[in-house]
C-alpha positions as CSV (number, residue, x, y, z in Angstrom):
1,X,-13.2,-14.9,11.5
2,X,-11.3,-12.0,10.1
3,X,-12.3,-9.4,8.5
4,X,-10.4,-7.3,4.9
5,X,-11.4,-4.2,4.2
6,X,-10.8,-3.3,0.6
7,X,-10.3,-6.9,0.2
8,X,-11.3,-6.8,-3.4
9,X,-8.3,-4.2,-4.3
10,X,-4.6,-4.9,-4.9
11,X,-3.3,-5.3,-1.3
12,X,-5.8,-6.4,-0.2
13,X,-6.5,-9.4,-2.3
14,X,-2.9,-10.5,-1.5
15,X,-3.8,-10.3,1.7
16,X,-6.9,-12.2,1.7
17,X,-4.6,-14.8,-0.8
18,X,-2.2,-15.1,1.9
19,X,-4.9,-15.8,4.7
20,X,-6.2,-19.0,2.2
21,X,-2.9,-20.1,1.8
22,X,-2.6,-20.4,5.8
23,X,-5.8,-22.6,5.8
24,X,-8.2,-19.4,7.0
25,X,-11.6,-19.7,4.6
26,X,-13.3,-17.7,7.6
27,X,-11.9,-14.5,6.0
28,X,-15.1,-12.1,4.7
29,X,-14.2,-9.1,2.5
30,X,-16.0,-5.2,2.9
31,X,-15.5,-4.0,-0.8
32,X,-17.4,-2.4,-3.7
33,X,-16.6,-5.0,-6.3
34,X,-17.9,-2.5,-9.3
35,X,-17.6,-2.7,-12.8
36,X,-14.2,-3.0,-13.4
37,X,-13.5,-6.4,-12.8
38,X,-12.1,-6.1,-9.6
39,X,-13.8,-9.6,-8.9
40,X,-11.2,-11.3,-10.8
41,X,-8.8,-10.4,-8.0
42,X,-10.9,-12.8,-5.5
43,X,-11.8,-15.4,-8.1
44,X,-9.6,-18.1,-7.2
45,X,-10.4,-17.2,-3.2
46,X,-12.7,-19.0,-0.7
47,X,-14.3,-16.4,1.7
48,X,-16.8,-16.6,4.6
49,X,-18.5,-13.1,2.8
50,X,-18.8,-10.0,0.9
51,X,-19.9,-7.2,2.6
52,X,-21.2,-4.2,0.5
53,X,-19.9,-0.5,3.1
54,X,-23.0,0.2,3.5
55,X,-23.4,-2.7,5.4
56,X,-20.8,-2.8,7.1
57,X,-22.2,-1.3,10.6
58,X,-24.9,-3.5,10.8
59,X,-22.7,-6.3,10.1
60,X,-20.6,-6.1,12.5
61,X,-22.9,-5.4,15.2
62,X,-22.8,-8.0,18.0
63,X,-19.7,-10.2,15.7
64,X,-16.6,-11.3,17.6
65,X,-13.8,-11.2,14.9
66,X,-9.8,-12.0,15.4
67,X,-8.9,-8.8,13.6
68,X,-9.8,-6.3,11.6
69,X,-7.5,-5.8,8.2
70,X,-8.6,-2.1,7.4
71,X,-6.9,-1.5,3.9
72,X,-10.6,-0.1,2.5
73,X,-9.9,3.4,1.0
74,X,-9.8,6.0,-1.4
75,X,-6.2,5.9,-2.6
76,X,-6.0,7.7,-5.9
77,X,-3.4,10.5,-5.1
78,X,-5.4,12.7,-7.9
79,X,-8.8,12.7,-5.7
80,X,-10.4,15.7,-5.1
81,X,-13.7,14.9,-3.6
82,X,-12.5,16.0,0.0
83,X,-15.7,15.0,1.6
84,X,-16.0,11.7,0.2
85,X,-12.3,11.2,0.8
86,X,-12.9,11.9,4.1
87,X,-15.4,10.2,5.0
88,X,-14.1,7.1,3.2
89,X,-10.3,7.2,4.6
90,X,-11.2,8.9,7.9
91,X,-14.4,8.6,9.5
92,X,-14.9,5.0,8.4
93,X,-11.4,4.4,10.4
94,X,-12.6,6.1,12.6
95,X,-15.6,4.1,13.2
96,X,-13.4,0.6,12.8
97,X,-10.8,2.1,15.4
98,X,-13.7,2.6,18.2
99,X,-15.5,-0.8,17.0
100,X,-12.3,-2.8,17.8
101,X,-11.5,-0.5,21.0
102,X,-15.2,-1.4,22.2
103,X,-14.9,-5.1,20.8
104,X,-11.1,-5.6,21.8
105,X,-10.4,-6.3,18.1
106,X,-6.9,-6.5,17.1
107,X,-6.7,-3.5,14.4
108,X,-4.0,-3.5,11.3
109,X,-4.8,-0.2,9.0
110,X,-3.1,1.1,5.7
111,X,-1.6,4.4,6.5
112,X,0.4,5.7,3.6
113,X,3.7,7.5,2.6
114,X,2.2,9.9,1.1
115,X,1.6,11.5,4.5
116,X,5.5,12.5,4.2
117,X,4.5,14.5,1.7
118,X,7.5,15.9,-0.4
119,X,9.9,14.4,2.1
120,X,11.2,17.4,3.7
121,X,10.9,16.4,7.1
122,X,12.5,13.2,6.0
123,X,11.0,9.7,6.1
124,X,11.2,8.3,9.7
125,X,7.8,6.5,11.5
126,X,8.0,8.7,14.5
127,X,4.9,8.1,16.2
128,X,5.1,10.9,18.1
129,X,2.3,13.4,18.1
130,X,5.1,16.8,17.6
131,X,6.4,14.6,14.7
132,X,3.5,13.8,12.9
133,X,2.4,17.7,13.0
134,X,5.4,18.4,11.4
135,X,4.3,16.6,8.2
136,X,2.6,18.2,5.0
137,X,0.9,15.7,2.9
138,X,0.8,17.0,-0.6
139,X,-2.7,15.7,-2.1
140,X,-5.9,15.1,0.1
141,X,-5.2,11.5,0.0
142,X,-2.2,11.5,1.8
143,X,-4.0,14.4,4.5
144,X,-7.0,11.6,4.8
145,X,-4.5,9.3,6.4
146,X,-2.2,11.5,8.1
147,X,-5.5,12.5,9.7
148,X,-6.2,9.4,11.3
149,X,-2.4,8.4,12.2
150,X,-2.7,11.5,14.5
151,X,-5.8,10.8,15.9
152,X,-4.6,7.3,17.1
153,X,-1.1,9.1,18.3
154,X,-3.0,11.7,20.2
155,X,-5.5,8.6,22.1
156,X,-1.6,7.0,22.5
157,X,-0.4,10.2,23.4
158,X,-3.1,10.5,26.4
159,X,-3.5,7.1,27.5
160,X,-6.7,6.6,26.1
161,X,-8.5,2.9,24.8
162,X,-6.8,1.7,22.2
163,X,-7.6,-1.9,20.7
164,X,-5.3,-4.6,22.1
165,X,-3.5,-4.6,19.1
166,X,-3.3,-1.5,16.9
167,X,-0.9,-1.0,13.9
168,X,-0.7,1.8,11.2
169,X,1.5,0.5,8.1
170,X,3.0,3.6,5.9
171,X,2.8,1.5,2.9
172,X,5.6,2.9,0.2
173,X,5.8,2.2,-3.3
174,X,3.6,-1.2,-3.7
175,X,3.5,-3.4,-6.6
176,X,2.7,-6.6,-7.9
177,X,0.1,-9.2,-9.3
178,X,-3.8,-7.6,-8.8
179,X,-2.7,-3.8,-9.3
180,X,-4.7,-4.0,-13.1
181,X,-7.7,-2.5,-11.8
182,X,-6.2,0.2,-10.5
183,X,-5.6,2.4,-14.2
184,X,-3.1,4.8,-13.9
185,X,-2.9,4.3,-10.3
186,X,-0.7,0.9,-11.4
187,X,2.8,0.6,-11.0
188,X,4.9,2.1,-14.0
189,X,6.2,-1.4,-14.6
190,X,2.6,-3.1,-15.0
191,X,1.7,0.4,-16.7
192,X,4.6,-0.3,-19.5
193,X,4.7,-4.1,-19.3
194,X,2.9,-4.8,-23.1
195,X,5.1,-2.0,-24.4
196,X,8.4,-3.8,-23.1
197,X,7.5,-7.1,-24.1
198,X,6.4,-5.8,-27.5
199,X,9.5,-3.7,-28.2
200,X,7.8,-0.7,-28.3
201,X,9.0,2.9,-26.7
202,X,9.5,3.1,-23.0
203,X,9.3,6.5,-22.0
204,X,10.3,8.2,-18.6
205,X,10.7,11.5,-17.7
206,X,14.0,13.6,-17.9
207,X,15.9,14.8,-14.8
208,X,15.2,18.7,-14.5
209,X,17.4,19.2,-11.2
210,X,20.6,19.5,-11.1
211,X,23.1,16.3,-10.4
212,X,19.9,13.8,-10.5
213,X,20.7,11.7,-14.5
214,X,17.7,10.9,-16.6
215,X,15.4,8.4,-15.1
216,X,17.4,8.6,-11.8
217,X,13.9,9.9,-9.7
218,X,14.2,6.8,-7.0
219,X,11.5,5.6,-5.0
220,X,11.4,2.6,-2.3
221,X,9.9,0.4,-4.6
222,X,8.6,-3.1,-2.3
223,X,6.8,-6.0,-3.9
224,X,3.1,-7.0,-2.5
225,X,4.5,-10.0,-0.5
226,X,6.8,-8.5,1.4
227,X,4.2,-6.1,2.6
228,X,1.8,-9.1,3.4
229,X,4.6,-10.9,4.9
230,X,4.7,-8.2,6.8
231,X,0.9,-8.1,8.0
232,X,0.9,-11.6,8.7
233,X,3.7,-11.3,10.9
234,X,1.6,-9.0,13.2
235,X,-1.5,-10.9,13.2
236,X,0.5,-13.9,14.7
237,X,2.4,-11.1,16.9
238,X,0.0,-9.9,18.5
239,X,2.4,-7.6,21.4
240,X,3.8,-5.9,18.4
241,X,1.6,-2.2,18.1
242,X,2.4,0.8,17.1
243,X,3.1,3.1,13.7
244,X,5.4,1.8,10.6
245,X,7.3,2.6,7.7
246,X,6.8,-1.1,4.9
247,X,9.4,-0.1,2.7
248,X,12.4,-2.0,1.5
249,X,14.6,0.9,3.2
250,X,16.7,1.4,-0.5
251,X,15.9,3.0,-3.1
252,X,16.0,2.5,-6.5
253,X,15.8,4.2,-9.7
254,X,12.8,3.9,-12.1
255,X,15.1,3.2,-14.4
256,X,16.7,0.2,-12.8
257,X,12.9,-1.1,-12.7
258,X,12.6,-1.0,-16.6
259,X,15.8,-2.8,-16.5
260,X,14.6,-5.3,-14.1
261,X,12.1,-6.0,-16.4
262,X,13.6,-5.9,-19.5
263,X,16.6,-8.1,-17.8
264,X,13.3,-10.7,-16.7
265,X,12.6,-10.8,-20.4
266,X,15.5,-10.9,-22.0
267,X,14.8,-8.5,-24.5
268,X,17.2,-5.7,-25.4
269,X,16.1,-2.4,-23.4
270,X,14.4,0.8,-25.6
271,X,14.1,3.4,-23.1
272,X,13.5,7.3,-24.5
273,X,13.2,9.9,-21.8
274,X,10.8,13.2,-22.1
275,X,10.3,16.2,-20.6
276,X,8.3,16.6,-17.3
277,X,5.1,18.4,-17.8
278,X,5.8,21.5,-15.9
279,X,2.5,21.6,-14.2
280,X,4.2,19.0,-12.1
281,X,7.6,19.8,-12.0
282,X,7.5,21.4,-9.1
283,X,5.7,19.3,-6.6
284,X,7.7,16.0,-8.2
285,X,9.2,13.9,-5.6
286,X,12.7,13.2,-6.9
287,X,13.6,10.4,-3.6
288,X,11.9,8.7,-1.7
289,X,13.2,5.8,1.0
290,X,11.3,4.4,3.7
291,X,13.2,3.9,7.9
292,X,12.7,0.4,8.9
293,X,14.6,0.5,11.7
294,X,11.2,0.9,13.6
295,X,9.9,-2.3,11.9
296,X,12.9,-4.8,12.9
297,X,13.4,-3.6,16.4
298,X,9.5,-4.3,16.7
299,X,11.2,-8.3,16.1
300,X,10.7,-8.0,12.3
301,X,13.2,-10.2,10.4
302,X,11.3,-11.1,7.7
303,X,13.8,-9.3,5.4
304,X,13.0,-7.5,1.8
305,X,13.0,-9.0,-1.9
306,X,15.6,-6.7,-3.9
307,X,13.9,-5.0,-7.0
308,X,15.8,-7.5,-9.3
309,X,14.4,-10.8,-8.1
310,X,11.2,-9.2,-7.3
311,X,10.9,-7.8,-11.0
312,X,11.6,-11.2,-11.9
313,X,8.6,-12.8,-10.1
314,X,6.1,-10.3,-10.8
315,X,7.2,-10.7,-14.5
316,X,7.4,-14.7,-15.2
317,X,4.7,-15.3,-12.4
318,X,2.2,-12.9,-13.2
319,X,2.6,-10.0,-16.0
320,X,3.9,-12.8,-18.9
321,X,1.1,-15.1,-18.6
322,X,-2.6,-15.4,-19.8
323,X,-3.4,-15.6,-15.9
324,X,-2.1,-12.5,-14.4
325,X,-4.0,-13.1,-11.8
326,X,-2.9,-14.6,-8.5
């Protein structure tokens, strides 16, 4: 039996997809499903349970489990309840980490890139405790799971219990089929998708720094698979542990996403670009591109979709159809 949290959310519905698709129906989700239609991301999923948080330490007690999946959080990078985001991101983990220490509990948790904050330290998954302090996430979401990286890098750090697996994924810039819930937490391109299909406007901002072209602001844009290909991978690896960077390791332009998409369609782009607000220009992260080098000399080959083809799937599979669900 495994156990997703946040199995009801965008990852991890993929997640909990991909475990189906590998025969696994012993797979029970810890999620608030709400009012939202969230549900609609499990609908066509078999699972063993749905366990309400509350629950969740009385559920577990006395369960042997073949991993924990802990992608359960508050991830809205505009949060501003620091105790409930802290309590949600990091003491929860920190309850799952010591569960599956105690247990012996292979552990896979959603760290984040936003703990790189604006990126002036650069973007490499040193795991290494004078590394990590060097960071400044920029919004409390990103400091919840900085947090709890350096609380499992200082137990690394002094040779303390650890679970016998233990990985922290710095997710990048996700997207793909079950983000719908997530408002204007979705990706641009599911954000703008009715507009582009519809031949309406697409608006993104203007460059306001010097050499950096209009709708130039890159990102490391990676499509949901190849992060679950990537999650899988450890769960049948289970020597592999340690902190990494799921990013596609090139970035790309928000631009060349619209273009992706409108290139999927084949429909003639109409792209206008507007002025930042300048409440954000400031703290607006212009680049951003994940190190993988970590990753693949951990023995991951599973390679990266470029934003093109991946465009193209998330488009014709999922976005153009009645069913946008997967």
């Amino acid at each position: 039996m495994l156990l997703v949290t946040g199995g009801a959310g965008f990852i991890g519905s993929n997640v909990v997809a991909a475990l189906n698709d590998a025969g696994r129906s012993d797979v029970v989700v810890c999620d608030v499903l709400g009012h939202d239609g969230k549900w609609r991301n499990l609908a066509k999923r078999q699972l063993a349970d749905i366990v309400p948080p509350a629950e969740l330490p009385a559920w577990l007690r006395g369960r042997k489990l073949d991993a924990i999946i802990h992608l359960g959080a508050i991830s809205e990078t505009t949060a501003t309840d620091g105790d409930l985001v802290i309590e949600t991101n990091f003491r929860l983990s920190m309850r799952l980490l010591d569960w599956c220490t105690t247990s012996a509990t292979p552990f896979i948790y959603a760290s984040s890139a936003a703990t790189y904050g604006d990126g002036a330290q650069g973007f490499r998954d040193d795991p290494s405790i004078a590394a990590l302090k060097a960071l400044r996430p920029m919004n409390l979401y990103g400091w919840s799971k900085h947090l709890f990286d350096m609380a499992v890098a200082e137990r690394l750090a002094r040779a303390e219990k650890l679970p016998p697996q233990w990985a922290g994924l710095k997710f990048f810039n996700v997207f793909g089929p079950n983000e719908y819930h997530k408002g204007t937490m979705m990706s641009v391109l599911a954000r703008r998708f009715d507009d582009i299909k519809c031949g309406r406007v697409v608006q993104l901002f203007k460059s306001h720094r010097e050499g950096i072209a209009d709708g130039d602001q890159r990102r490391d844009f990676i499509y949901v698979d190849d992060v679950v290909r990537v999650m899988m991978w450890l769960l049948s690896t289970p020597s592999v542990s340690g902190l990494f960077n799921v990013g596609t390791g090139k970035a790309r332009s928000f631009k060349d996403l619209m273009l992706s998409a409108y290139a999927a369609l084949g429909v003639k782009p109409n792209i206008q670009y507007i002025d930042m607000p300048e409440a954000i220009r400031g703290s607006y992260q212009y680049f951003t591109q994940s190190a993988v080098d970590r990753l693949r000399g951990a023995g991951y080959n599973g390679g990266f979709t470029e934003l093109e083809d991946a465009v193209a799937l998330y488009v014709k599979g999922f976005l153009d159809r009645a069913d946008r669900f997967r």
